[in-house]
C-alpha positions in Angstrom: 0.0 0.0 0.0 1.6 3.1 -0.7 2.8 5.4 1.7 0.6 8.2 3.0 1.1 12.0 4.6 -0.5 10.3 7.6 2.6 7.5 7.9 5.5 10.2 7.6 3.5 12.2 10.7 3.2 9.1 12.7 7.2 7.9 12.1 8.5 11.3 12.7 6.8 11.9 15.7 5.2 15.7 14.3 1.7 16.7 13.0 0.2 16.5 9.3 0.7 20.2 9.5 4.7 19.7 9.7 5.1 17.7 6.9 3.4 19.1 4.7 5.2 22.6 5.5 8.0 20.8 4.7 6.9 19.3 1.5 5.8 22.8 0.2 8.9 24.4 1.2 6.8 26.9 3.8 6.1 27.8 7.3 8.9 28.2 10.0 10.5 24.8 11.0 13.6 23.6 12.1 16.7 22.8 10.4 16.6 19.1 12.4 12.6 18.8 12.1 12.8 19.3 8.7 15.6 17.0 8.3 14.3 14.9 10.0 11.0 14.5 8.0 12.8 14.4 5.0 14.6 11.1 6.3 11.4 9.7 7.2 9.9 10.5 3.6 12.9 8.9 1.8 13.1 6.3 4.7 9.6 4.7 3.2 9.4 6.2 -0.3 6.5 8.5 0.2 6.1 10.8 -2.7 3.8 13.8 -2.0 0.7 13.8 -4.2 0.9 16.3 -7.7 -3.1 16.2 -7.3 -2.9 17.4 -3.8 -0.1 20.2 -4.7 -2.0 21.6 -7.4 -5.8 21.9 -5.1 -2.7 24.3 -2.9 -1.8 26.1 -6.2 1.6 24.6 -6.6 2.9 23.2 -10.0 2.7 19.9 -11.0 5.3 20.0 -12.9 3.9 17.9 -15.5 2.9 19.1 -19.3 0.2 17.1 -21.3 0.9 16.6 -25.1 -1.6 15.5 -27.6 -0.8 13.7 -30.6 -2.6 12.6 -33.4 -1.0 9.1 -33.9 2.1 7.8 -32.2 2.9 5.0 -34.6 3.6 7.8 -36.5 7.7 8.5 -36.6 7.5 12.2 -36.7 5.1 12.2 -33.5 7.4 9.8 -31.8 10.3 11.9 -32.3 8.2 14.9 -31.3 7.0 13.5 -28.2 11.2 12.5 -27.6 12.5 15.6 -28.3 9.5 16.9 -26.1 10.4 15.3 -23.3 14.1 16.1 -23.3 13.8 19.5 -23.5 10.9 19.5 -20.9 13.8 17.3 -18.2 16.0 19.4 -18.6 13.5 22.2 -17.0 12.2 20.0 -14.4 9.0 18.8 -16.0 7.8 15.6 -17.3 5.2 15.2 -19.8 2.3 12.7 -19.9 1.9 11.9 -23.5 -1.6 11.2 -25.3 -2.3 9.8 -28.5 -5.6 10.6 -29.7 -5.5 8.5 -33.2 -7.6 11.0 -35.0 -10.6 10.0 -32.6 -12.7 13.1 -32.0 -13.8 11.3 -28.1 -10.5 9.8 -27.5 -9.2 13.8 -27.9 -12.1 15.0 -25.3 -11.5 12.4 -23.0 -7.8 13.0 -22.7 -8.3 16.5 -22.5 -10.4 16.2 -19.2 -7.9 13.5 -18.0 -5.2 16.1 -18.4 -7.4 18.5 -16.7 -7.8 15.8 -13.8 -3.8 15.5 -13.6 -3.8 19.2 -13.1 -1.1 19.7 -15.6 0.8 23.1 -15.7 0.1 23.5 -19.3 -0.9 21.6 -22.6 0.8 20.9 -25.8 -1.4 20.0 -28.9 -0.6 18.8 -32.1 -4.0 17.1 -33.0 -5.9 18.8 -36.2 -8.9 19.7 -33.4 -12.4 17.8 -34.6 -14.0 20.6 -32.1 -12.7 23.8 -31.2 -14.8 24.7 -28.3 -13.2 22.2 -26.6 -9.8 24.0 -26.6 -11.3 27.2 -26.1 -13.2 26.0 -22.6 -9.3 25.4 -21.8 -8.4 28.9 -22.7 -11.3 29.5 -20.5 -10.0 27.4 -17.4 -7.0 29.7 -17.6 -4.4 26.2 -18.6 -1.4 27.7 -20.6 -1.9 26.4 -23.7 0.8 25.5 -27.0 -0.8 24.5 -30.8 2.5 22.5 -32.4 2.7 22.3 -35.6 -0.8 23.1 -36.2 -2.7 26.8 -36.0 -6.0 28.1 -36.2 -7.1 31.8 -36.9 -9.5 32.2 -34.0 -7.6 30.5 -31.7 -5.0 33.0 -29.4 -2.4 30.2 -28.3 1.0 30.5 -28.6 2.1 28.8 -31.8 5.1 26.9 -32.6 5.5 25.3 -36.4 7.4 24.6 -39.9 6.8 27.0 -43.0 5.1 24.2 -44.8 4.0 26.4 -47.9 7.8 26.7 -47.9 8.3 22.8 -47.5 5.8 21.9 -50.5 7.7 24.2 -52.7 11.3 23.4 -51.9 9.5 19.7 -52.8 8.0 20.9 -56.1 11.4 22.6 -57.3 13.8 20.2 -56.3 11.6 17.5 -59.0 11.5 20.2 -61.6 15.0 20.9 -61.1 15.5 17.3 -61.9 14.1 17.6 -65.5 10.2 16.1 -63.9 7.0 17.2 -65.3 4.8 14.9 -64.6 3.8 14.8 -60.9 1.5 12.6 -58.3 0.8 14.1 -54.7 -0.3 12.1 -51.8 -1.4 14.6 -48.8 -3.0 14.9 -45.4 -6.5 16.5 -46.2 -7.4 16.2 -42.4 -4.1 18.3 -41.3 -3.8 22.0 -42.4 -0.3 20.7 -42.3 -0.9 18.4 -45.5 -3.2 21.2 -47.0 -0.4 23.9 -47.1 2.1 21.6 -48.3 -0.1 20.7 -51.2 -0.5 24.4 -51.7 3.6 25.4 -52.0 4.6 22.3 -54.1 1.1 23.4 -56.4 3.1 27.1 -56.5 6.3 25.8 -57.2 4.7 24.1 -60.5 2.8 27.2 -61.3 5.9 29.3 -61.0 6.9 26.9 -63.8 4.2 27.5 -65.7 2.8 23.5 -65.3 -0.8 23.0 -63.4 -1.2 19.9 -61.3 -4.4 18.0 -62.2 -7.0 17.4 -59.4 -6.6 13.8 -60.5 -3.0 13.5 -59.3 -3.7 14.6 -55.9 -4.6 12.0 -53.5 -5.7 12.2 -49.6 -4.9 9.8 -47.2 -4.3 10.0 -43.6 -0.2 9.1 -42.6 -1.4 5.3 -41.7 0.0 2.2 -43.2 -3.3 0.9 -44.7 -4.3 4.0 -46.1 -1.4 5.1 -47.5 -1.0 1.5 -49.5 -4.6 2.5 -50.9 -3.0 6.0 -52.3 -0.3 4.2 -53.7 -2.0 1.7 -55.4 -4.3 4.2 -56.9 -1.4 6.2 -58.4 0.7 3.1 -59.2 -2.4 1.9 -60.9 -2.8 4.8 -63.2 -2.5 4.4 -67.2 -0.3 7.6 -67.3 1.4 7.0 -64.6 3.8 10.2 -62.9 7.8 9.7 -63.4 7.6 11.6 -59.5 5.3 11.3 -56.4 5.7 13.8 -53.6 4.2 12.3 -50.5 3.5 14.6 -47.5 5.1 12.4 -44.9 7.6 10.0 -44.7 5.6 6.9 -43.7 3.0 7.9 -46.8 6.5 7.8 -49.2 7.7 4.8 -47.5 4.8 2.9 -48.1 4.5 3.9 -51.2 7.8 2.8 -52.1 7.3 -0.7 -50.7 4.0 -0.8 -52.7 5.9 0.0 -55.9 8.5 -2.5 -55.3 5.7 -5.6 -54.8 4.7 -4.1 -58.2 7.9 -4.6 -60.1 8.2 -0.5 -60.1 12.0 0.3 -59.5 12.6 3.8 -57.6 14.2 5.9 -58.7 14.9 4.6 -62.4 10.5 4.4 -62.9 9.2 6.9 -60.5 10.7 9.1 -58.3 9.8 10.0 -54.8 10.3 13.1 -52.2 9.1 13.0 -48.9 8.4 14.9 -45.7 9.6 15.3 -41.9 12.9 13.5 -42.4 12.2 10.5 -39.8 13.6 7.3 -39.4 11.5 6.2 -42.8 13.7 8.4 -44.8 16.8 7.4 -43.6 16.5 3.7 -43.2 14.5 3.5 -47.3 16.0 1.5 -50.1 16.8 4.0 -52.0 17.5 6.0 -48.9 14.8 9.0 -49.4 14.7 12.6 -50.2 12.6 14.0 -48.4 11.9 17.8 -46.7 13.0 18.0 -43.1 11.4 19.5 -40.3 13.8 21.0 -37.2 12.0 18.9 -35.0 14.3 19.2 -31.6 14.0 22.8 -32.6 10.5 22.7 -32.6 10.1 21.0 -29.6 12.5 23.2 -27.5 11.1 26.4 -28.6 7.5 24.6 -27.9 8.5 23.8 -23.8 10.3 27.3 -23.7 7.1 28.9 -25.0 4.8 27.0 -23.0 7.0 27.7 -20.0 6.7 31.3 -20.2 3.1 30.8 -20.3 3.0 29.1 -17.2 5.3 31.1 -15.1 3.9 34.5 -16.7 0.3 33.9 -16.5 -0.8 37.6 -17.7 1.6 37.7 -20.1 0.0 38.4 -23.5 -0.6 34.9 -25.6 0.1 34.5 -29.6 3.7 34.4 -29.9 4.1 32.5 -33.5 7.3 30.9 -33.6 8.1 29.4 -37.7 10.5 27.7 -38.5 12.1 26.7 -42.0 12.6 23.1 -43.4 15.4 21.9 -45.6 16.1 19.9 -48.2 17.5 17.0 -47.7 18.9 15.0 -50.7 19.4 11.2 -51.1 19.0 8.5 -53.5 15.0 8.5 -54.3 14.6 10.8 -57.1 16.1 9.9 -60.6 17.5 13.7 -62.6 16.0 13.5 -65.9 17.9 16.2 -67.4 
């Protein structure tokens, strides 16, 4: 049974009153009563409750993140390089993956509520808005990652993906391509704003992309082999594919493989984020890489400020720029 406030009184031999004056650091207390309680508390591993600091109005020290999917490898970094950054300030995070389920997201929420965390980190394409807003309402320092939404007032921390989808689009028309396939994310403004730089890239080159050659699909395995096998399918098939993640390119590229398809001598493919997928491929991939540990230590620093300067005014926007990064996956035609 785990220790209680009630056991370290008892074995120290001093009132409720005491020890919990000396777990919140306050009151006037001896050097030797204090020591002494602390003994007692490490004597029987009592940790004091985070629940029971916050109803007193101290921290938690804890941060909730919401995630879309965690089996996807840009979230799992994310939620990595969110944690690091958030130990090395003292704070742990308590990490919840809502796989695009709009109850999954409200039931987290309130769990994260019940936690009493110090502040909350979202990178989930909301399915209800009001939701977040009741947050914003409750006063909890909020933090939209890579996501952003004009009526909202949260800090924001993100990657120019307008500039991503271009750098996409002109690296494949710098390679002599000009005939083109695009899988996106329709359910993440993400995806949407990615489609609409690598579509300005190709207009900038005076080519259009055809509504026929754009194709949605959530970054999931069995979705994404449903995209591929549409375009793979195709009687004029593209000589390039950009895909909006790196899981939706690697699949692709194992689809096209089962289909006798080499890459890059048939079709070539760019992706997006830079994750494991990309470097692990055959062909290892080019893809479009996002600063994520930059992303996340700007995101706990923000955050942070929040929750230490409550009055402070919200909608700090923080962008950051992607790069290119080149490897074997797309063939020059020039």
């Amino acid at each position: 049974m785990k220790p209680t406030i009630y056991d370290v009184a008892k074995k120290a031999g001093v009132s409720i009153a005491t020890v919990s004056k000396v777990v919140n650091n306050t009151g006037r207390i001896s050097e030797k009563t204090r020591s002494r309680v602390k003994e007692v508390m490490k004597e029987i591993d009592y940790s004091p409750s985070s629940v029971a600091a916050a109803l007193t109005g101290k921290r938690t020290f804890t941060i909730g993140v919401l995630v879309p999917d965690i089996a996807n490898p840009f979230f799992a970094e994310v939620a990595r390089a969110l944690e690091n950054h958030a130990r090395m300030t003292g704070y742990a995070i308590i990490l919840c993956s809502t796989d695009y389920q709009r109850e999954r997201e409200q039931d987290y929420l309130e769990l994260l509520l019940k936690k009493q965390v110090d502040g909350i980190i979202i990178a989930t394409e909301a399915r209800d808005w009001k939701v977040f807003k009741k947050l914003l309402d409750k006063n909890i320092p909020l933090l939209m990652f890579s996501i952003d939404h004009p009526s909202f007032s949260s800090h924001v921390v993100t990657t120019d993906d307008i500039r991503g989808g271009y750098l996409a689009g002109r690296y494949l028309l710098d390679n002599g391509h000009r005939n083109f396939a695009v899988i996106v994310e329709e359910n993440r403004e993400s995806g949407r704003l990615r489609l609409e730089g690598f579509k300005q890239s190709l207009m900038d080159a005076g080519i259009e992309l055809s509504d026929s050659f754009v194709v949605f699909s959530k970054s999931r395995v069995e979705e994404a082999k449903k995209a591929a096998k549409q375009i793979l399918a195709l009687n004029n098939r593209p000589t390039s594919v950009f895909a909006a993640t790196d899981l939706i390119a690697a699949v692709f590229m194992n689809e096209a493989r089962k289909a006798n398809i080499s890459i890059p001598e048939d079709i070539s493919v760019i992706g997006f984020d830079n994750t494991i997928h990309a470097e692990i491929a055959d062909p290892g991939l080019t893809t479009i890489a996002q600063p994520t540990d930059e992303l996340a230590r700007y995101a706990i620093h923000q955050l942070l400020e929040s929750i230490e300067k409550p009055n402070s005014l919200p909608g700090h926007r923080i962008m950051l720029a992607p790069e290119l990064i080149e490897r074997d996956s797309v063939k020059n035609l020039n």
